[in-house]
C-alpha positions in Angstrom: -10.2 -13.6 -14.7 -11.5 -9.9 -14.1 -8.7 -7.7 -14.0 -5.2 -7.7 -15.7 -2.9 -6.1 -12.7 -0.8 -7.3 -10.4 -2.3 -10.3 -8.6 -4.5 -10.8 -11.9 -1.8 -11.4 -14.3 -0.1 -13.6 -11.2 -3.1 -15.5 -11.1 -3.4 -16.2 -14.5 -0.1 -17.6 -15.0 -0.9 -19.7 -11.9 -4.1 -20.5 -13.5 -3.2 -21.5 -16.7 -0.2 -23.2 -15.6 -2.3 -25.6 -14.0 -4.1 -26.6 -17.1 -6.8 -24.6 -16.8 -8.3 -22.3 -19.9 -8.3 -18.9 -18.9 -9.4 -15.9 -20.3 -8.7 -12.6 -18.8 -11.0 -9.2 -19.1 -9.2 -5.9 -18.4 -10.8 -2.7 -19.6 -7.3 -0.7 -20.3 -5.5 -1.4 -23.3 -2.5 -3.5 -21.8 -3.0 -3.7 -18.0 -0.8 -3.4 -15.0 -0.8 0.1 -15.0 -0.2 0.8 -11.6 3.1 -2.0 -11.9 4.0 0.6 -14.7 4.0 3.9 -12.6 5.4 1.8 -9.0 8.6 2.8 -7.5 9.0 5.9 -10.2 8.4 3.8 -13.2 11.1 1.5 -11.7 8.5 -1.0 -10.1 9.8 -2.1 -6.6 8.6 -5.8 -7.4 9.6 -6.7 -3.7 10.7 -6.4 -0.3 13.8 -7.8 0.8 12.4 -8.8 4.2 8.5 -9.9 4.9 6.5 -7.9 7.4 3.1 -9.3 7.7 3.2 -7.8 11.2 3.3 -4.5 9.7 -0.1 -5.0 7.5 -3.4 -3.0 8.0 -6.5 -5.7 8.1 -9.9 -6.0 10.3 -8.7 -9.9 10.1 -6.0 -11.3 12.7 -2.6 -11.0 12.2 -2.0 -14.7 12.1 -4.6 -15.0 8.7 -2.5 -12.3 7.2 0.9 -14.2 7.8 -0.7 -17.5 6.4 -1.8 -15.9 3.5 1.4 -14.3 2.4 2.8 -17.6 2.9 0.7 -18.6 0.4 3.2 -18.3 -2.2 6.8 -17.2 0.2 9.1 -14.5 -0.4 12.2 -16.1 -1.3 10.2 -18.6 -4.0 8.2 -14.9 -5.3 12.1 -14.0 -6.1 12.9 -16.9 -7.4 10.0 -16.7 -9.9 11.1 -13.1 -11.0 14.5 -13.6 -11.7 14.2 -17.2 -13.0 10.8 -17.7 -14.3 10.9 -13.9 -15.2 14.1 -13.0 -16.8 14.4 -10.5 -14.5 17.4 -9.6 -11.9 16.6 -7.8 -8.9 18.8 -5.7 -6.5 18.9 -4.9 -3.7 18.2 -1.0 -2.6 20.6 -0.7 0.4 19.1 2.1 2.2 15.2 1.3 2.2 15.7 -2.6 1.9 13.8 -2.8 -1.5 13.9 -5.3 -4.5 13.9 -3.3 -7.8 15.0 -5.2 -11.5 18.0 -4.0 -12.2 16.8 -2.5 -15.4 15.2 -0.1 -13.0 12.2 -0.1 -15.8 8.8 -0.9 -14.5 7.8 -2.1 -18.4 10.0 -5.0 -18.0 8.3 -6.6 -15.2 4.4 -5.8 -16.8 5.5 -7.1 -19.6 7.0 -10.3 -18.5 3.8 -11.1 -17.0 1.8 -10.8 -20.1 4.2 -12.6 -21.7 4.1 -15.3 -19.4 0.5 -15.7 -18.9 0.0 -15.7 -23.3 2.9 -18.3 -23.1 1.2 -20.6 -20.8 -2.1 -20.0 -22.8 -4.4 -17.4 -21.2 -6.2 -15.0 -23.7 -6.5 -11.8 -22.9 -9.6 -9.1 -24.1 -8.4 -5.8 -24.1 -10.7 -2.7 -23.6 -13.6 -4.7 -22.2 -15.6 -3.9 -19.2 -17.5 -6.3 -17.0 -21.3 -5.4 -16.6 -22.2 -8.2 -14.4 -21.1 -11.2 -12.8 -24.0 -13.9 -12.0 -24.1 -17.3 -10.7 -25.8 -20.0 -13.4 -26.0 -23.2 -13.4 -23.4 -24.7 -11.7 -21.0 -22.1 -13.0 -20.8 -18.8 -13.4 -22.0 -16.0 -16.1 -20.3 -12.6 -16.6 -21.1 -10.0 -19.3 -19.0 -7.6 -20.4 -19.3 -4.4 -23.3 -18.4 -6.6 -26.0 -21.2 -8.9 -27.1 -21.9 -12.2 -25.8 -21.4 -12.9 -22.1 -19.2 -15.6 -21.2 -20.2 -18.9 -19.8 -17.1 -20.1 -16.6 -16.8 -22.3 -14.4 -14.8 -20.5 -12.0 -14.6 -16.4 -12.0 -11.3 -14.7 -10.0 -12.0 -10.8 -8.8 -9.0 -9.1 -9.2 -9.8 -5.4 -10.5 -8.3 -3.6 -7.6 -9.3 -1.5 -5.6 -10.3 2.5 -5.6 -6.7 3.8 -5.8 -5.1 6.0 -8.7 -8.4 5.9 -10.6 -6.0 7.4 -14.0 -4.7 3.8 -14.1 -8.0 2.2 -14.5 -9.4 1.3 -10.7 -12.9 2.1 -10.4 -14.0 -0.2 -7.3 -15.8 -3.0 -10.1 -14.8 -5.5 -8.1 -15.8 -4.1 -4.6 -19.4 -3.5 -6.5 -19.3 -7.0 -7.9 -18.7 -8.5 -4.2 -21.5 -6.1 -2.6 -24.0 -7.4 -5.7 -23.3 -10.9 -4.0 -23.6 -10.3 -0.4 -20.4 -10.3 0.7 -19.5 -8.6 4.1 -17.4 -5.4 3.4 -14.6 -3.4 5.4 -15.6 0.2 4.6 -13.5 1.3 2.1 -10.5 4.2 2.7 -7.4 6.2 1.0 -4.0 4.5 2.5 -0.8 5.4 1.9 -2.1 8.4 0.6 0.2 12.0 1.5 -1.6 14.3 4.1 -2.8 17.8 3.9 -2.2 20.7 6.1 -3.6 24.3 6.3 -1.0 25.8 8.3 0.9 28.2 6.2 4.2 27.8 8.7 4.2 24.0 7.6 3.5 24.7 3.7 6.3 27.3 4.0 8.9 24.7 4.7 7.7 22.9 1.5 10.6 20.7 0.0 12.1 20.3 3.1 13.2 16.8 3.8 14.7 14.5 6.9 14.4 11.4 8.9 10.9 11.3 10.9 8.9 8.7 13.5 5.2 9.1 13.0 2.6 7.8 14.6 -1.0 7.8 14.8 -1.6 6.1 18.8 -5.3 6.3 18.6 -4.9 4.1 15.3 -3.2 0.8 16.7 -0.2 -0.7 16.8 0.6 -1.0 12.6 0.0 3.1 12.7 3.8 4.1 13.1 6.4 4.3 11.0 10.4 5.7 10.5 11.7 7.0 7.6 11.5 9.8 5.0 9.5 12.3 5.6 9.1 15.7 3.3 7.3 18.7 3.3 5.2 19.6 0.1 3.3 22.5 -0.6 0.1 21.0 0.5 1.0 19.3 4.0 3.1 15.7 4.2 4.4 13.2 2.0 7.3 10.7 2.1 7.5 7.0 3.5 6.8 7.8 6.8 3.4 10.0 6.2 2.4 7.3 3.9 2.5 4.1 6.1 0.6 6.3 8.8 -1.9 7.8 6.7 -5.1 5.6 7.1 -4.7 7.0 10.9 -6.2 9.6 9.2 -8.3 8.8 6.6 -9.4 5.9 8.4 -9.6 7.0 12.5 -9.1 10.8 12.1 -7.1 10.2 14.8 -3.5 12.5 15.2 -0.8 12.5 13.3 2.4 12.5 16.2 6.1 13.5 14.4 9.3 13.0 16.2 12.5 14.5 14.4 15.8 12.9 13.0 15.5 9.0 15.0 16.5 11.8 18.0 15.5 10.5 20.9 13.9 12.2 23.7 16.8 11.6 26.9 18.6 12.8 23.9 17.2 16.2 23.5 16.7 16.2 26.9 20.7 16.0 27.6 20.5 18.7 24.6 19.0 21.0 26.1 20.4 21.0 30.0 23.3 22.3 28.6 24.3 26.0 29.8 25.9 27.5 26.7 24.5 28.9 23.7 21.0 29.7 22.3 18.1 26.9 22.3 17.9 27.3 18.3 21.6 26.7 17.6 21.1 23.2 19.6 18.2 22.3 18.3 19.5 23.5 14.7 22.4 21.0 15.1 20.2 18.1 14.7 17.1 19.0 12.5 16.9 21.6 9.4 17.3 25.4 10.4 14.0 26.0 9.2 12.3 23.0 10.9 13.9 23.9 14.2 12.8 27.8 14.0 9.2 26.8 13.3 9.1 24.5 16.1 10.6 26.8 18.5 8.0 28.9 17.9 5.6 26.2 18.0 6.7 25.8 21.5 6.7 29.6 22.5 10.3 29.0 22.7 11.6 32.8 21.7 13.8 32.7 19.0 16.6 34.8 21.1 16.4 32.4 24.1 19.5 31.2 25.6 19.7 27.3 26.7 21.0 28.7 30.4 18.0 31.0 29.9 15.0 28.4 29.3 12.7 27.9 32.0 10.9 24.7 33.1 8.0 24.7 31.4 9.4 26.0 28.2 11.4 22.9 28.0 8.9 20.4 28.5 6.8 22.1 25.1 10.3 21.9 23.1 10.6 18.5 24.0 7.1 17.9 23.2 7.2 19.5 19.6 10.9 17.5 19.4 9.2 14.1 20.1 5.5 14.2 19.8 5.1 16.8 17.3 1.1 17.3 16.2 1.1 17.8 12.7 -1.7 20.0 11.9 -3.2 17.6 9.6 -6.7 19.1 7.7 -7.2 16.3 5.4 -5.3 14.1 2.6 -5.1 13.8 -1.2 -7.9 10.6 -1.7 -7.9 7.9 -4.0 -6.0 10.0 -6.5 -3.0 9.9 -5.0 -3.1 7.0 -2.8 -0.9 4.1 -3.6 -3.5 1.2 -2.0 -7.4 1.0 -1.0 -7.9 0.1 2.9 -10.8 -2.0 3.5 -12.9 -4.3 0.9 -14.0 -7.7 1.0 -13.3 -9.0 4.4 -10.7 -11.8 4.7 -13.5 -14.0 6.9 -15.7 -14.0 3.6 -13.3 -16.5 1.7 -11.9 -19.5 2.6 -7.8 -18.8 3.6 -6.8 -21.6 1.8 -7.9 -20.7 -1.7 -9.4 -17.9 -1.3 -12.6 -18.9 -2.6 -15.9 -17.0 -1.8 -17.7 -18.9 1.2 -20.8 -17.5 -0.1 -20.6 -18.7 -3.7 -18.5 -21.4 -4.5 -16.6 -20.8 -8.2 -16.2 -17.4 -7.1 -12.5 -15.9 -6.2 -10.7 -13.0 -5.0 -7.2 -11.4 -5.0 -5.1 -8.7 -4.6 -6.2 -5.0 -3.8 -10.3 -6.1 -3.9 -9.3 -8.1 0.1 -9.3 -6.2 3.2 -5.5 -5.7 3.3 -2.5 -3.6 2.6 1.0 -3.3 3.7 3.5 -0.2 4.1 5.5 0.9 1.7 8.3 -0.7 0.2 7.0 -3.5 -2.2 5.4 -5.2 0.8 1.7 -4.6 -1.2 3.1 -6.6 -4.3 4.0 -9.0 -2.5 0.4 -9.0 -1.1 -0.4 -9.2 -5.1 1.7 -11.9 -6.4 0.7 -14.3 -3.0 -2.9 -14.1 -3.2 -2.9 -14.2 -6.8 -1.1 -17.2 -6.9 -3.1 -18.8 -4.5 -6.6 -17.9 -6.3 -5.3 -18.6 -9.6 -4.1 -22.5 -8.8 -7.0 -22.8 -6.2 -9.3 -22.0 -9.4 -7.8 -24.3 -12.1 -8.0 -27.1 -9.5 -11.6 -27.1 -8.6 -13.7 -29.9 -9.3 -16.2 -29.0 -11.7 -19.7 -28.7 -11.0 -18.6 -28.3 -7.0 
């Protein structure tokens, strides 16, 4: 087992569950560092509602929705609060799943726990150096002596995200080595960068956005939180959009508040009154100057006063804003790596390579991620599951 994070500890307790001896290489000290800094150091384990729908791959939808299925929702709760020893609850407002300890510790550690429990060893501060076939099985060295000799190898280092936690793309490099077919790799969920000093100006800022990226497909929207920061756009809604971006370079569209457009439009007919005390009513005061003057709306302009044309640009900046996006903050603040091994390079039932049988992969390392919200553990805990158990029960020698 390469890799001690999310779907790697998952897998391992799925592994050696199954009877089979595992050992697991991670090259941090304890693992599952990115499970310790999720959600705030709260770790939101889950989402209370699937959304394969909503995920980001090259593969069709339906492969995605078969693979989460792998290992369903309801039993991934089950195993956390029975298995586990860990309540969840329920975050009303954005429909997550944290422990009710609200500590992310609780959940690494149970993992570990489990996984030693059921058997698997684990070697701490140990790099892998290369992964080969031989024999019939499989050889992988590491920085600590003497390679070892497997039968069956699971990838599950992650990807390229938050390198401080340990990702360093080993496993993408590992599946290149072999030949595998790659989805370029990209920054996703991952806050945007502006710039425009009028947008940095209204840094802290914070409401209820609908972004979109249209050139970027149909998963490239998203409603919720949205803030301003001192270097361009953060929050959920920026996030699940962001690989419009880094991926397509295509625009970033913001509508304000969930305020729809026959809405404003209603808004702004009316005949008393200036066009930034209506506007004002339903967005910040800030937000509302800036994209009055965005539309060459004057700021003394009364709603009986505004002409045709200068309408049609308020409702425009109102509904289809274009955030002047100049670039985004990488791999070092992104929360998942877009791309990797492509999903048509294993076998959907096992996720075994179908260019080297022995050889498995989970988690981050696939071309896949979801939007915010826990939907990308999920991801974690299915396909780790599925590698782990489809591992231990391989015939030898096959």
């Amino acid at each position: 087992m390469l890799g001690a994070g999310a779907a790697g500890l998952m897998a391992a307790i799925a592994a050696a569950r199954a009877g089979a001896r595992v050992t697991v290489i991670e090259k941090t000290a304890d693992g599952g560092r990115k499970i310790l800094i999720s959600g705030g150091g709260r770790c939101n384990v889950l989402p209370s509602q699937a959304a394969p729908e909503r995920f980001v791959s090259a593969a069709p939808g339906n492969l995605l929705t078969r693979l989460l299925r792998g290992f369903p929702l309801a039993q991934q709760r089950e195993f956390f609060e029975q298995d586990a020893g860990i309540p969840l609850e329920l975050e009303a407002e954005s429909g997550k799943l944290f422990p009710r300890s609200n500590r992310a510790r609780d959940v690494r550690d149970a993992l570990v726990r489990i996984a030693s429990h059921a058997g698997a060893e684990f070697r701490w501060k140990t790099s892998v150096t290369d992964v080969a076939p031989a024999g019939d099985g499989w050889r992988v060295s590491t920085d600590a002596g003497e390679p070892f000799i497997t039968e069956a190898v699971i990838v599950a280092t992650g990807g390229l995200s938050v390198p401080a936690t340990g990702s360093d793309g080993a496993g993408l490099a590992i599946a290149t080595s072999l030949g595998h077919s790659m989805i370029p790799t990209y920054a996703a969920l991952t806050p945007l960068v502006t710039n425009d000093q009028t947008h940095t100006a209204l840094s802290g800022l914070s409401l209820r956005a609908d972004v979109r990226a249209p050139a970027a497909g149909k998963q490239a929207r998203s409603s919720g939180g949205f803030l301003f920061t001192h270097r361009g756009y953060s929050g959920p809604a920026v996030l699940d959009v962001s690989h419009g971006f880094t991926r397509d370079r295509a625009e970033i569209l913001a509508g304000w508040n969930g305020v729809t457009r026959a809405a404003w439009e209603e808004a702004l007919l009316q005949r008393t009154g200036l066009v930034v005390t209506r506007v004002a009513s339903r967005v910040p005061a800030r937000l509302a100057a800036m994209l009055l003057r965005a539309a060459g709306v004057p700021a003394d302009r009364r709603l009986a006063e505004l002409t045709r044309q200068e309408r049609h640009r308020l409702l425009e900046a109102l509904t289809s804003y274009r955030l002047p996006v100049t670039g985004d903050e990488g791999y070092k603040k992104a929360e998942v790596t877009g791309g990797g091994v492509a999903l048509d390079e294993v076998h959907p039932a096992t996720l075994e390579s179908r260019r080297h049988p022995g050889l498995f992969f989970c988690g981050e390392v696939l071309d896949a991620f979801g939007p915010i919200g826990g939907h990308n553990f999920q991801w974690a805990w299915s396909t780790g599951r599925t590698a782990g158990l489809s591992a231990a029960r391989r015939p030898p020698g096959v």
